[in-house]
N, C-alpha and C positions, 0 to 999 in steps of 0.2 A: 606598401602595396599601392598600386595605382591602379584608374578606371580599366584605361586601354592596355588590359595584360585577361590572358587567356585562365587564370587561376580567379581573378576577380571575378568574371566574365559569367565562367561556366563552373567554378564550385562557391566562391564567398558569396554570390548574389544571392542566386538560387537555394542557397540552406539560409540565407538571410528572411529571403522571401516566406519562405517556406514555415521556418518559425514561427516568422510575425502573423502573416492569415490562419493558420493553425490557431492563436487565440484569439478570444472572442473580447476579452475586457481591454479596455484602454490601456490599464497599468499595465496590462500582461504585453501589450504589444510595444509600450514604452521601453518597457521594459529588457525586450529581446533585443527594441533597433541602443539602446544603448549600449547593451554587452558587444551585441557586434560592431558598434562604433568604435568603443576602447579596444579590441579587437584589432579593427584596422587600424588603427593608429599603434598599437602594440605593435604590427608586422612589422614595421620598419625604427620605431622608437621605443625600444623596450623600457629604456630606463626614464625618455622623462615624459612618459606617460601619467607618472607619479608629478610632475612639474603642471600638465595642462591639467590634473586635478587640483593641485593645489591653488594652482590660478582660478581655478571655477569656484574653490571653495571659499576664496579671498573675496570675491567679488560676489559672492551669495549672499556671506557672512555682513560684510558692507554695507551691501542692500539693507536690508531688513535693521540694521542700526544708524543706518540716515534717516530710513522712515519713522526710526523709534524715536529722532534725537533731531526731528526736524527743529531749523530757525533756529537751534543751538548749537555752540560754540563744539560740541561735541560729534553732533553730526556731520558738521564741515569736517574735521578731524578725519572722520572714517572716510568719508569722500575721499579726501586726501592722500590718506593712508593706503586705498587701494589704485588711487592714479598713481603714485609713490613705486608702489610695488608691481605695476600691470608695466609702466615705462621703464620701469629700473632693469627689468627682467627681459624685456624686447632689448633693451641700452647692451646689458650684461652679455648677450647671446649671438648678439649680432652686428651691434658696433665696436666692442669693447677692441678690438683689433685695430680697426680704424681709427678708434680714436687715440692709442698708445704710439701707433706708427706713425700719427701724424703730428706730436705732442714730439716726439724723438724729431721729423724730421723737420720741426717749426725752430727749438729749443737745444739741438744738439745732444741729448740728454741717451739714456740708452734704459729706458723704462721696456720691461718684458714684455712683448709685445702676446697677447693670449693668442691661443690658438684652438680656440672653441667652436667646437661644433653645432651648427645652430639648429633647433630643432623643427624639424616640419610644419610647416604650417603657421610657426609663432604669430608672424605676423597679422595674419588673418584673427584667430583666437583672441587673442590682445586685443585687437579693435572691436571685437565682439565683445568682449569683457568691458571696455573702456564704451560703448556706447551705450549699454545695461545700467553701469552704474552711472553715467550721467545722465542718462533719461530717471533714471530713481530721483537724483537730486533735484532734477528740475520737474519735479511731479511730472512727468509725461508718460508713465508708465507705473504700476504695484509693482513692485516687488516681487518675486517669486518666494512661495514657503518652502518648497519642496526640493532639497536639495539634490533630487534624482532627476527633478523635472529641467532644473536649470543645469547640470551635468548630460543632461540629453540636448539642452538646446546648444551649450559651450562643443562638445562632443562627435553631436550629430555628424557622422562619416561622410554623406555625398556633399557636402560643403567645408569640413574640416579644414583639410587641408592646405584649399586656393581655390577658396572661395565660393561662390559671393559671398562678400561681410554681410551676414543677415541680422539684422536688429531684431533684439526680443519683440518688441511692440507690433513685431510683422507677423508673428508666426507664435505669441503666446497663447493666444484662444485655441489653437491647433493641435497646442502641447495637448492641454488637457483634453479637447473632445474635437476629432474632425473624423472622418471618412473617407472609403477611398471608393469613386463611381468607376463607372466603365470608361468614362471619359477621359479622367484619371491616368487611368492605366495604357489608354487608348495614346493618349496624348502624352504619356508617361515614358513608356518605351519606345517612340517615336523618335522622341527627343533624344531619347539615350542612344539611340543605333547612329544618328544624323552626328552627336557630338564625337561619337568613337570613330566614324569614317572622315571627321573633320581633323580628325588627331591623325589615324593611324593612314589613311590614304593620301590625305594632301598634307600635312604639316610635315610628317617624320621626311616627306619626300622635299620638300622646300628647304627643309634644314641641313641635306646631302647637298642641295643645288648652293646655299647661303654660306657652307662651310668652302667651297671648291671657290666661289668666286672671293670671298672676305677675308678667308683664314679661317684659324681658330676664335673662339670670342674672348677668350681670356688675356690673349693677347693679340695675335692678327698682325704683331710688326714688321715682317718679311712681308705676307702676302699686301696690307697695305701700299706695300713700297714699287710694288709693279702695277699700282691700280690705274686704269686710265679715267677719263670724264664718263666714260659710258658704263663701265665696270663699279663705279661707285655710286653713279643713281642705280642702276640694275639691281646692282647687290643690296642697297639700301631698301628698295622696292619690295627684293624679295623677304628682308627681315622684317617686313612693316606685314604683308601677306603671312610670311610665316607664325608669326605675333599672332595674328588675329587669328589661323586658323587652330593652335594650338590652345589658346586662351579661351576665345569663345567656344570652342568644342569642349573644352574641362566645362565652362558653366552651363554648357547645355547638357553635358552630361548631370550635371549638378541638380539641374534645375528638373530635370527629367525623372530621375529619382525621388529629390523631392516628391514631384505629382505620384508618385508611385506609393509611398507613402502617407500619402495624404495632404502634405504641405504645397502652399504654392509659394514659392518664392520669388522676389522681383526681378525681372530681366536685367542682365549684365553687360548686354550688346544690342545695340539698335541699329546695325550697319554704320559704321561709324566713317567709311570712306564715300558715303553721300552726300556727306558732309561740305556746306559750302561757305564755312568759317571755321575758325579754330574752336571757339568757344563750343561750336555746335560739334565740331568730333569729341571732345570732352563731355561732352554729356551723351554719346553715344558710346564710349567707349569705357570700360572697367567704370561702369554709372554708379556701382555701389560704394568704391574706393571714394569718386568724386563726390559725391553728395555726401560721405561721412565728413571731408575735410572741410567741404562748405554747410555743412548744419553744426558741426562742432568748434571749426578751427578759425574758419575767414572772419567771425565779429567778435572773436575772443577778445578784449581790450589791451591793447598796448602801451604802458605807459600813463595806464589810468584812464584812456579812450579807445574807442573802438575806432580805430586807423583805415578807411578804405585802401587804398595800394598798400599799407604796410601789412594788413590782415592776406593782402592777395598776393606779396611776396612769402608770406611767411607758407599759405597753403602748397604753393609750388616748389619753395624749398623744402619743406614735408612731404612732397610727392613724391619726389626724386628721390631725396632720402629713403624714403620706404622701400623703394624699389630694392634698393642694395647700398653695401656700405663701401662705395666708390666714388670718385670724383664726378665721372663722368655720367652718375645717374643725377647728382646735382644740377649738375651743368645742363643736365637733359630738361630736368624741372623748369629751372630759371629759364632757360628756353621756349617751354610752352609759354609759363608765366610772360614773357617779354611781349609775345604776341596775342595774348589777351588781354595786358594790360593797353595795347594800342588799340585794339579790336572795341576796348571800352573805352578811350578816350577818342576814338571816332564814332561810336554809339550805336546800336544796332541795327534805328533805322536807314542809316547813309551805309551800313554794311550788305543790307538790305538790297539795294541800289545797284550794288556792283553786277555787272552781266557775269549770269550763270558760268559760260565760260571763262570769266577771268577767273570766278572765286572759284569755279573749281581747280584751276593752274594752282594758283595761288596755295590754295590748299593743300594740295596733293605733293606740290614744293616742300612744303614747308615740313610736313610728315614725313616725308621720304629722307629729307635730310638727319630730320629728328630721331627714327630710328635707326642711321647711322650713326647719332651719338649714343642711343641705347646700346649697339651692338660693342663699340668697344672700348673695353674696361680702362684697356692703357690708352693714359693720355699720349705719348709718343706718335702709337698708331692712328689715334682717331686724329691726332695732328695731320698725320700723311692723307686721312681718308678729308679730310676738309682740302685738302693740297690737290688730291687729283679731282675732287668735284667740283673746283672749278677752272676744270682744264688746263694746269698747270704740269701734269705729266700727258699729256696727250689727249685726243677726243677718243680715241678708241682702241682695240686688237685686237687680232685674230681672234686670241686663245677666249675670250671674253664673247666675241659672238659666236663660237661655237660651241657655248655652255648656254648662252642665248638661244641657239636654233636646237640643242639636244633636250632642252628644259620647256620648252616653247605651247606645246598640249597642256603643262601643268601648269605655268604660269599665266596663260588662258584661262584655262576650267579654276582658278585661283581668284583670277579676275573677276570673273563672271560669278562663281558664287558667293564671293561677297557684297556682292550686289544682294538687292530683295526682287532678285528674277523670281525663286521658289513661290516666297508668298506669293507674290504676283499672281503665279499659275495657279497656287490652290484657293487664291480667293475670287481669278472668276471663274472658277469651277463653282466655288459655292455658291456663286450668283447664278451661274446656270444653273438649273436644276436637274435639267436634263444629261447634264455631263456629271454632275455630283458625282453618280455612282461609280462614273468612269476613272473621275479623279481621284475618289476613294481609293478603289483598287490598282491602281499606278502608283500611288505611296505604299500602299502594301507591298507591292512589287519591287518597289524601290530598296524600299524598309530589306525586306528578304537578301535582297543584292549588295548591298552594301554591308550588313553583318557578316555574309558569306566571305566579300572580298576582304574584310578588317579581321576578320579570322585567320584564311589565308597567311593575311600579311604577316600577323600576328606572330605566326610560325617560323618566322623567317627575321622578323627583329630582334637585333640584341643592344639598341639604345631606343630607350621607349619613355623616360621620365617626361611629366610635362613640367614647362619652363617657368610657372609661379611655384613649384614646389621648394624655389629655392628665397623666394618672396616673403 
């Protein structure tokens, strides 16, 4: 099941809703958003639904025998034992392909290559699990007793499946007792209508303009091969917009929910293309993914010390990695990594320095290329797409600016709303006073028009997955 689907929408929400304020005790409301969580996750994962329980209950079970068995040799043990099993399991499901094909085609060897279907959401879940039990080790959080309470927070459906990695220590006081205000709900459903028109109005429509100019993503070698210079930033452009509006529409639906429920969780997107260095799209951009692999991974020790660049290659070749089990998500990694590792050896403040305009080129370069290595899988094609982007089949054609001028309102209103024009508008409203009620009611209004139009649309879509579901 997904957010932006008319079943979700208008019967799973609403009997969810419905449920949950119906009771009046904590347990009792935990209790309902849990069943309808494994619920959602059943629609589409019947069978390893049994898998993300047993992960939650690995990782419960753990806890509470680190805590029991601290400073001893046994504690480590269990720590171990469920990092062991939390990455063996993410390894097994979603690399084990990868890694037998590549073992064959290093070795000549003819090792069976699995063909395993990977389960929804692993990776998110996994690093939920994996941030739980290392804040337990490193005392930075209790332990959970309750193994309904910690199967609610592994579980929890508006973040399950792609995201944001929420850490226990964000949202454990919430488990047990929070509340839902007006505010809430106010700010709850806002968020939810603005994420589903950010999916269903401009994403699914960027992804129709991304496929006509790129190819397919899986492979894209044909269309590649006719790309010009203008056809390959364009098309680059438009998957770096599409990315964002798809991605951050899932966490603001996510996140909106949450509020709805009572949780607040940390934002996942801070306009990440205002960005006027690398470093700083990075922390604008998937901020929960990044800050897990720099609070867990960047001063891990290597070789008995904690390695500055080697800690910062190893975080971007785990980024990449993450992303999927392809080369060219690698390459994608090591890519960012290359130009924050120079971003740090010329230092912030001389970064600082550069005129607005250059660092935004600069930037904007550097992204635009970067999500051409995101888009494609085969290395052959993203060979050709490096080939025409730098003018080496031509500076432009026809066919290419007339997918330019027929796309040209979306890729506008694409532009423009990922910008912080909105806030912009609704916070000097809030500084007027006198406009407040005005600007109130023009989000209401909005609110109303954009459900209306994502419904519509709704009607009329028959590919609608969003694109970390495979993450």
């Amino acid at each position: 099941m997904v957010f932006a689907d008319e079943l979700f929408l208008f019967l799973f929400l609403p009997l969810c809703l419905a449920f949950y304020f119906i009771f009046p005790k904590m347990w009792m409301k935990n209790t309902v958003l849990m069943i309808f969580s494994l619920l959602f996750y059943a629609w589409g994962e019947q069978l390893y639904l049994l898998l993300l329980i047993f992960s939650a209950l690995v990782n419960y079970g753990a806890g509470l025998l680190v805590e029991r068995f601290k400073d001893k040799r046994s504690g480590k043990a269990w720590f171990a034992l469920a990092l062991i099993v939390d990455l063996g399991l993410l390894c097994a499901f979603k690399y084990s392909g990868f890694i037998a094909h590549n073992i064959n085609s290093l070795t000549g060897l003819s090792i069976p290559v699995p063909d395993v279907h990977m389960p929804i959401g692993i990776s998110f879940f996994t690093f939920q699990n994996i941030s739980y039990i290392i804040d337990c080790y490193w005392e930075k959080t209790k332990p959970q007793r309750s193994f309904a309470k910690y199967l609610l927070y592994i579980s929890m459906f508006p973040q399950l499946v792609a995201g944001p990695i929420v850490r226990y220590s964000q949202i454990s006081a919430e488990i047990t007792e929070r509340k839902t205000t007006f505010e809430d709900l106010s700010d709850g459903f806002s968020r939810l209508i603005i994420g589903v028109a950010k999916k269903v109005i401009i994403a699914n429509n960027l992804n129709t303009a991304v496929t006509a100019c790129l190819g397919q993503q899986s492979d894209g070698y044909a269309a590649a091969d006719s790309l010009t210079a203008f056809g390959a930033w364009y098309g680059a452009a438009l998957v770096a917009l599409w990315y964002y509006f798809d991605f951050s529409g899932y966490s603001d639906i996510a996140i909106g929910l949450g509020r709805i429920f009572g949780f607040h969780f940390d934002e996942n997107f801070n306009y990440p293309f205002v960005c006027k260095s690398i470093s700083e799209f990075w922390q604008r951009w998937h901020i929960s993914l990044g800050s897990f692999f720099r609070d867990y991974l960047l001063y891990v020790p290597i070789f008995g010390k904690r390695r500055k660049y080697g800690g910062l290659l190893l975080v971007w070749f785990c980024t990449g990695l993450w992303h999927g089990a392809s080369w060219n998500f690698v390459l994608w990694g090591l890519y960012y990594g290359l130009f924050i590792f120079i971003e740090t050896l010329i230092g912030k403040k001389r970064m600082k320095k550069l005129p607005a305009f250059i660092a935004h080129i600069y930037t904007k370069a550097v992204i635009i290329i970067g999500f051409g290595i995101f888009y494609y899988e085969s290395l052959p094609a993203l060979g050709k797409f490096f080939k025409a982007a730098v003018g080496l089949n031509g500076a432009g054609d026809r066919i290419t600016l007339m997918l330019f001028m027929q796309n040209i309102f979306l890729f506008t209103a694409a532009v423009i709303f990922s910008l912080p024009v909105v806030r912009a508008v609704k916070r000097a409203g809030e500084k007027n006073t006198s406009a407040a009620a005005a600007v109130s009611l023009a989000g209401i209004v909005c609110n109303l028009v954009l459900l209306t139009v994502s419904a519509v649309l709704l009607l009329n879509t028959t590919n609608n997955p969003f694109l970390y579901f495979r993450f």
